[in-house]
ZAMARGU-4260 file (C-alpha; in steps of 0.2 Angstrom, whole numbers, plus 5000, padded with zeros to 4 digits):
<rodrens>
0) 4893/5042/5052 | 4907/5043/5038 | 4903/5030/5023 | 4913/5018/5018 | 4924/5019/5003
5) 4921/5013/4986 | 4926/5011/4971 | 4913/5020/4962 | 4925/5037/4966 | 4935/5030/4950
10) 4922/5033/4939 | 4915/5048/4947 | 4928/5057/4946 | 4933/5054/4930 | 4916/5059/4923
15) 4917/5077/4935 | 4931/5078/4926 | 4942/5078/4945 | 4958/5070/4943 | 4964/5054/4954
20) 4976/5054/4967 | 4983/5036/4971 | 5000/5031/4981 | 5007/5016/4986 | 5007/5009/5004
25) 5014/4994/5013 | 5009/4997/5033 | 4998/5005/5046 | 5011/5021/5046 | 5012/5022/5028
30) 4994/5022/5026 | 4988/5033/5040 | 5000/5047/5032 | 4993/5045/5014 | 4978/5045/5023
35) 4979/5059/5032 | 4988/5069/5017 | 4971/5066/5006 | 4976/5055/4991 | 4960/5045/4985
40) 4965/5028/4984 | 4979/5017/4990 | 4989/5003/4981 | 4998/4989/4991 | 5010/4987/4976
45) 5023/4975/4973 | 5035/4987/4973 | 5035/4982/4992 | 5047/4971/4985 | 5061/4983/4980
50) 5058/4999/4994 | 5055/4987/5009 | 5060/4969/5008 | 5076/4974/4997 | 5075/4962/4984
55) 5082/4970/4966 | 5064/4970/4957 | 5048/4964/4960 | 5048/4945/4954 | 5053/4937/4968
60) 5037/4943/4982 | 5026/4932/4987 | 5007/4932/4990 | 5010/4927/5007 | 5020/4943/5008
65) 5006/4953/5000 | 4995/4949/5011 | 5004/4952/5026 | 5006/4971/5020 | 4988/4974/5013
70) 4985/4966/5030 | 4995/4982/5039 | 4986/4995/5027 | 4969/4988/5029 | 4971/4988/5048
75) 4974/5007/5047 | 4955/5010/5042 | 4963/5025/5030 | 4945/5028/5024 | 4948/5024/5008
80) 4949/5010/4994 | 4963/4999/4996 | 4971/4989/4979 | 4983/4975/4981 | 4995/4971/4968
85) 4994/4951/4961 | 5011/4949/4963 | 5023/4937/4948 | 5016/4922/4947 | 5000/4922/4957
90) 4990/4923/4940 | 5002/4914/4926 | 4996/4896/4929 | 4975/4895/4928 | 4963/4908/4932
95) 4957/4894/4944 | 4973/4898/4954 | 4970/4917/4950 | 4956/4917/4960 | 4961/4906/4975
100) 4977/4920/4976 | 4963/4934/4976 | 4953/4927/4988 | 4967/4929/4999 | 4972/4946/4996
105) 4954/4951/4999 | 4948/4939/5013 | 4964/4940/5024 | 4973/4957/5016 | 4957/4967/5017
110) 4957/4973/5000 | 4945/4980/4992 | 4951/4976/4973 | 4965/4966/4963 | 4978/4974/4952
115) 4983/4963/4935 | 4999/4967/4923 | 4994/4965/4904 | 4982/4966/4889 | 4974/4953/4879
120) 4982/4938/4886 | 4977/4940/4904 | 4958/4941/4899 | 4952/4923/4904 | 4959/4927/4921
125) 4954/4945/4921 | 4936/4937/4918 | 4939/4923/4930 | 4941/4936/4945 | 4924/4946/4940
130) 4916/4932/4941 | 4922/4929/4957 | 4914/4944/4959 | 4937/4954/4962 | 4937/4972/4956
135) 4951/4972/4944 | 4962/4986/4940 | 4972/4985/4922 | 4990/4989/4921 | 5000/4993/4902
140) 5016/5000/4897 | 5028/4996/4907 | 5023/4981/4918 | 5036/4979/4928 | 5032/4960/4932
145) 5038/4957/4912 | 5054/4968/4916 | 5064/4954/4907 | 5054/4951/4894 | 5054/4968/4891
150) 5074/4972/4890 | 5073/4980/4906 | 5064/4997/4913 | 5062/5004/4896 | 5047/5017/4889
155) 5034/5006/4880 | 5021/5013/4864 | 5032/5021/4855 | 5031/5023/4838 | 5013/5020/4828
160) 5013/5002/4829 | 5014/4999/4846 | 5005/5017/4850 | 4988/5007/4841 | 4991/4990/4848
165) 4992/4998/4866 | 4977/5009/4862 | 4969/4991/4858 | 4974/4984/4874 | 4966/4997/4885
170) 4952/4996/4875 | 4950/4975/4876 | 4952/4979/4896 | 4937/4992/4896 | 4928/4980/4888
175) 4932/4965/4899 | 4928/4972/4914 | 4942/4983/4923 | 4935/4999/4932 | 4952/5007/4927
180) 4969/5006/4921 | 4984/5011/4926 | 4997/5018/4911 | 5016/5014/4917 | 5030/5024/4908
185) 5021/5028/4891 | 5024/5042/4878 | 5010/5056/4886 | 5003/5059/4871 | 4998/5040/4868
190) 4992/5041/4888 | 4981/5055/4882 | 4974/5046/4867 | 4970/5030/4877 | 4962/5041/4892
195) 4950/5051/4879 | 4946/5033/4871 | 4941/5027/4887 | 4928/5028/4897 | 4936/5021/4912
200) 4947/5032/4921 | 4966/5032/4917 | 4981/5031/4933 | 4996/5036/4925 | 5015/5034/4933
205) 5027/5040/4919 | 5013/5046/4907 | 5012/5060/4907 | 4997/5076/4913 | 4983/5070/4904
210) 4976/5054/4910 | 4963/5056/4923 | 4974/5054/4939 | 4991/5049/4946 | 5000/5037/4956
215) 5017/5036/4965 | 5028/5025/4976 | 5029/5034/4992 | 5047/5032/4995 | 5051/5039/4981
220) 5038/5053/4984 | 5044/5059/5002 | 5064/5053/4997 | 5063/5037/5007 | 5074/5025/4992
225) 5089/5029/4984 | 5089/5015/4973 | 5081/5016/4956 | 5075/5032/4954 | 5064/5034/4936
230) 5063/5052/4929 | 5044/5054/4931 | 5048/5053/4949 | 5045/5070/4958 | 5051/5071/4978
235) 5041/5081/4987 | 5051/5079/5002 | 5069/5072/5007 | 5064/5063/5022 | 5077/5049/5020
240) 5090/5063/5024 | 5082/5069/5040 | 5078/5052/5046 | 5100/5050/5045 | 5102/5068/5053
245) 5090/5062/5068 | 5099/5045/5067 | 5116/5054/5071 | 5111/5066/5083 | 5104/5053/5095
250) 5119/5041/5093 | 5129/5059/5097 | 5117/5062/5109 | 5123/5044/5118 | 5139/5043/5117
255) 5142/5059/5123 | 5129/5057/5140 | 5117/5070/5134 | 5102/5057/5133 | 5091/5054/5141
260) 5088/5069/5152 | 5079/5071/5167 | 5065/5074/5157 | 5065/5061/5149 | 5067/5050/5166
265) 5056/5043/5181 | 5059/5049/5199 | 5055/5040/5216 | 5041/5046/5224 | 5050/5057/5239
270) 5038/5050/5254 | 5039/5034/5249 | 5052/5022/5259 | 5065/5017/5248 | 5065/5000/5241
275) 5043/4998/5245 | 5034/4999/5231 | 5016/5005/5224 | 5003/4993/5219 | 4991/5000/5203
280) 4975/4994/5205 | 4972/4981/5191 | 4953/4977/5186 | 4939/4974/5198 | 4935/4959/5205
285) 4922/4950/5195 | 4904/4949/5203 | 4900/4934/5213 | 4913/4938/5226 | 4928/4931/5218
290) 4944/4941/5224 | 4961/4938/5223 | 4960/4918/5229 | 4949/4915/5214 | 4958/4905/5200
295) 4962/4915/5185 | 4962/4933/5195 | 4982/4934/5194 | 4979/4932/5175 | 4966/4945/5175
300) 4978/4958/5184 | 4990/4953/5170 | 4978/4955/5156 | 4973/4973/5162 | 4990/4978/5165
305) 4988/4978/5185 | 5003/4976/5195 | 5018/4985/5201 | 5027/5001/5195
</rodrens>
C-alpha cells in the first residue's frame, strides 16, 4: 500500500541535500499531469486568478474560489501534498478570521497546508493557524498580494539594507513556525544567504539556483498564458500553440465534411429490423422478488444506466 504524502518530505529533502520540485495546479487535469510528470508538491496558488479566472492580478479571488479549485486538485489523489494559497484579504482583518478561512481550505479544499505572504507583520496570524494546528508555508520578496504597495512586479532585497531586513524576515518565519518558505523574485545571491541561514528549506520562483528547490506556474511552464510573462520563466513546452493548431484543424475538419468519419460513427445492427430497438440490460432485480412493477425499479434502470441504445 503506497503512504500517504506529508509534509515531512520538505525537511527531508533539504537535509539529503535533494532539491524540491513544486508547481502550481488549479483542477483534476492539471494536477494528475504534475502528478504524473514527478514534481513533489503542488500549490493551489492564487495565481488561479490571472491564468484561469482572467482577472489582471491576484486581489480580487475569493476563498470561495480557492476552495472550489483545491477542491479539483485534491479530488485527483495526485499522491502528493497539496498547499493552498490564502488569497487577499482572507488574513488582513484577525487571526480569528484567519483561521475560520483555513479551516475552509483544509476541511472542504482538501489541503494539506496554508500558504501566507509576509514577514514580521503576519506573525500573530501565522501563530494563530499553528495553533489551529494549519501547516504554514512563508512567502518574501515579491508577494504578489502587495503588488500595489510595492510599485508593481518589481525585484525585492536589493541593496544591503533590504538584503539584512529580508534575511531577518525569513529568519522571524523559521522561528515562528513555517515548515518552509518560498523566495519570490529575489537577487539569487540573497536567496542563497537566506537558504544557508535557514534550516527550513527554501522554494524559490525568481531566485535564483541556490535555494533548496523550485516552484512554477504551470501555464507558463507548458506555454499555456501569454499574459505576463516574468524573465525567470522557462517554457518547457508551447502547448498553448498546439492546442490553437488542433483547434483549427477540427474547425477545418467541419466545415469542409471530413469529420467525423465512419470511424468515428455508430452503425445499425444489420439483422435488426429497422426502427426496433435493443434493450441493455440495466441492474438486477433486487432480492425479494421485486421486478419491474416494483416502485422505484424504473429509477434503478436509470441510476445503472439501463435502457435503450
Amino acid at each position: 500500500m503506497t503512504r500517504p504524502p506529508t509534509l515531512a518530505l520538505f525537511g527531508r529533502k533539504k537535509r539529503r541535500g535533494e532539491k524540491i520540485v513544486m508547481v502550481t495546479a488549479y483542477d483534476m487535469t492539471s494536477a494528475l499531469i504534475a502528478a504524473a510528470g514527478g514534481v513533489d508538491a503542488l500549490l493551489v496558488g492564487d495565481s488561479v486568478g490571472m491564468v484561469v479566472l482572467g482577472y489582471p492580478d491576484t486581489l480580487p479571488v475569493t476563498v470561495d474560489q480557492m476552495v472550489h479549485h483545491c477542491a479539483a486538485v485534491t479530488r485527483a489523489r495526485p499522491g502528493v501534498p497539496v498547499i493552498a494559497d490564502m488569497p487577499y484579504g482572507s488574513f488582513h482583518v484577525s487571526p480569528r478570521e484567519t483561521v475560520r478561512h483555513a479551516i475552509r481550505l483544509v476541511k472542504e479544499g482538501g489541503a494539506m497546508a496554508v500558504k501566507v505572504e509576509g514577514g514580521r507583520r503576519r506573525g500573530e496570524v501565522i501563530r494563530a493557524l499553528l495553533d489551529a494546528e494549519i501547516p504554514v508555508m512563508g512567502h518574501l520578496g515579491l508577494t504578489p498580494q502587495s503588488v500595489h504597495k510595492l510599485g508593481g512586479f518589481k525585484v525585492q532585497g536589493r541593496g544591503r539594507g533590504a538584503a539584512d531586513l529580508m534575511l531577518d524576515e525569513a529568519a522571524f518565519l523559521e522561528e515562528t513556525g513555517c515548515f518552509a518558505l518560498v523566495l519570490e523574485c529575489i537577487p539569487a545571491t540573497l536567496a542563497g544567504r537566506i537558504t544557508r541561514a535557514l534550516t527550513i528549506p527554501t522554494i524559490g520562483i525568481g531566485a535564483g539556483p541556490e535555494t533548496d528547490g523550485q516552484v512554477l506556474v504551470f501555464h507558463d511552464l507548458l506555454g499555456l498564458y501569454d499574459g505576463v510573462r516574468p524573465r525567470f520563466v522557462k517554457r518547457y513546452a508551447e502547448l498553448g500553440a498546439a492546442a490553437v493548431e488542433a483547434m483549427r484543424v477540427f474547425a477545418a475538419e467541419v466545415r469542409e465534411g471530413r469529420f467525423p468519419g465512419p470511424e468515428h460513427s455508430f452503425a445499425d445492427e444489420p439483422d435488426r429490423p429497422a426502427g426496433k430497438r435493443r434493450r441493455v440490460p440495466g441492474p438486477a432485480a433486487p432480492a425479494g422478488g421485486r421486478g419491474p412493477d416494483a416502485p422505484g425499479y424504473l429509477a434503478s434502470l436509470e441510476n445503472g444506466r439501463g435502457g435503450e441504445e
